[in-house]
VEXDREN-2710 file (C-alpha; in Angstrom, 1 decimal):
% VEXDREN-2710
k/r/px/py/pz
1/UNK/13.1/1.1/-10.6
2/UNK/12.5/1.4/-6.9
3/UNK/14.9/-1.1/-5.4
4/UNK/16.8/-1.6/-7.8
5/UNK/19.8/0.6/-6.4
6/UNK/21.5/-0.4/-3.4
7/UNK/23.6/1.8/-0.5
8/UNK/27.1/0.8/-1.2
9/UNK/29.6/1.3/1.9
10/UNK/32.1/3.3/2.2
11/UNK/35.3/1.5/0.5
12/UNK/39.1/1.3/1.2
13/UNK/41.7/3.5/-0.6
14/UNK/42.3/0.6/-3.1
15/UNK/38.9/-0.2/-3.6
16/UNK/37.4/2.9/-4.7
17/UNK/39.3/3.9/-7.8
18/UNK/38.2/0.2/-8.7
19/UNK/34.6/0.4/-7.8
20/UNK/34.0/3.9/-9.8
21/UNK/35.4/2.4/-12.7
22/UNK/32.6/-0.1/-12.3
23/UNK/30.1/2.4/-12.4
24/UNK/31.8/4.3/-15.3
25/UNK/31.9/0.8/-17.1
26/UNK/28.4/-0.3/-16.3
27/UNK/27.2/3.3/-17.3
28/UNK/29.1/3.0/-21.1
29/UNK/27.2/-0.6/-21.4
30/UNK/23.9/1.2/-20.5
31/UNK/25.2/3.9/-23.5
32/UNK/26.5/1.5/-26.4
33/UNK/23.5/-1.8/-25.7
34/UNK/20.3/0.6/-24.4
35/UNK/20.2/-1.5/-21.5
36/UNK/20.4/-0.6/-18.1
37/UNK/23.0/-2.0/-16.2
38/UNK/23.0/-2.1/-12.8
39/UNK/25.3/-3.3/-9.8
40/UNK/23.7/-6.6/-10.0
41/UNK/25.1/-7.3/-13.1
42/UNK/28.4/-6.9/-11.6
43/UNK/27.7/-9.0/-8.4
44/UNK/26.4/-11.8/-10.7
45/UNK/29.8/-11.8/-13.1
46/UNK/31.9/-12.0/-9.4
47/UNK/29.7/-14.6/-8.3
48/UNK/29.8/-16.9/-11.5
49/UNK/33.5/-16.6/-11.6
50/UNK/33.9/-17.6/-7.8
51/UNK/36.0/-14.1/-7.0
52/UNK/32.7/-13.2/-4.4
53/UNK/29.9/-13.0/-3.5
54/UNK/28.8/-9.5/-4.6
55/UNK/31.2/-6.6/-5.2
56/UNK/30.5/-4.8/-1.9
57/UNK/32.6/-8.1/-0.5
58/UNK/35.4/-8.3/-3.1
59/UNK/38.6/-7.7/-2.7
60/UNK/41.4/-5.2/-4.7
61/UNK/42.2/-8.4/-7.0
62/UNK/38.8/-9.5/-7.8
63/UNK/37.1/-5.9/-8.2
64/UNK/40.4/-5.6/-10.8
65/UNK/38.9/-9.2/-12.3
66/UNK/35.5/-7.4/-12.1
67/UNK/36.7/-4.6/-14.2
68/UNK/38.5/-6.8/-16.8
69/UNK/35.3/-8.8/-17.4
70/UNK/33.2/-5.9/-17.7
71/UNK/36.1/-4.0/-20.1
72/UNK/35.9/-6.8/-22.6
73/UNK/32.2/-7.0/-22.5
74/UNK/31.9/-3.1/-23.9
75/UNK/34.3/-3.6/-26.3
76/UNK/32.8/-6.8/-27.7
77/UNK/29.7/-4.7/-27.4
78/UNK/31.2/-2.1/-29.7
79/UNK/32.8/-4.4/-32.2
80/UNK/29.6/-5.8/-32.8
81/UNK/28.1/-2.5/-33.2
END
């Protein structure tokens, strides 16, 4: 797994609650599919939507995007379960 985890910087007041629930997210899909789920799978569902380029660069709005993509993956993860 060596370099697959990246050093994140230090984010703003309204970023952070945003980018833990990221992590909490990504963690649950790692839980309910057995696969891991890292950061880059996040960058990649910014990226393909346009809202940026990775989430170390979005904003408040798109890491809230971010987080509603990510939501409605799990849970169509866990319907299907």
């Amino acid at each position: 797994m060596k370099g697959s985890f990246r050093r994140r910087s230090t984010p703003t007041e309204d970023r952070a609650p945003l980018l833990a629930k990221i992590d909490a997210l990504l963690a649950e899909l790692h839980r309910v599919t057995g696969q891991v789920h890292t950061l880059k799978y996040a960058d990649a569902i910014a990226k393909r939507n346009g809202w940026a380029e990775n989430v170390d660069f979005a904003d408040a709005a798109a890491l809230r995007n971010v987080v509603a993509a990510l939501n409605r993956t799990l849970q169509s993860k866990l319907a299907g379960s």
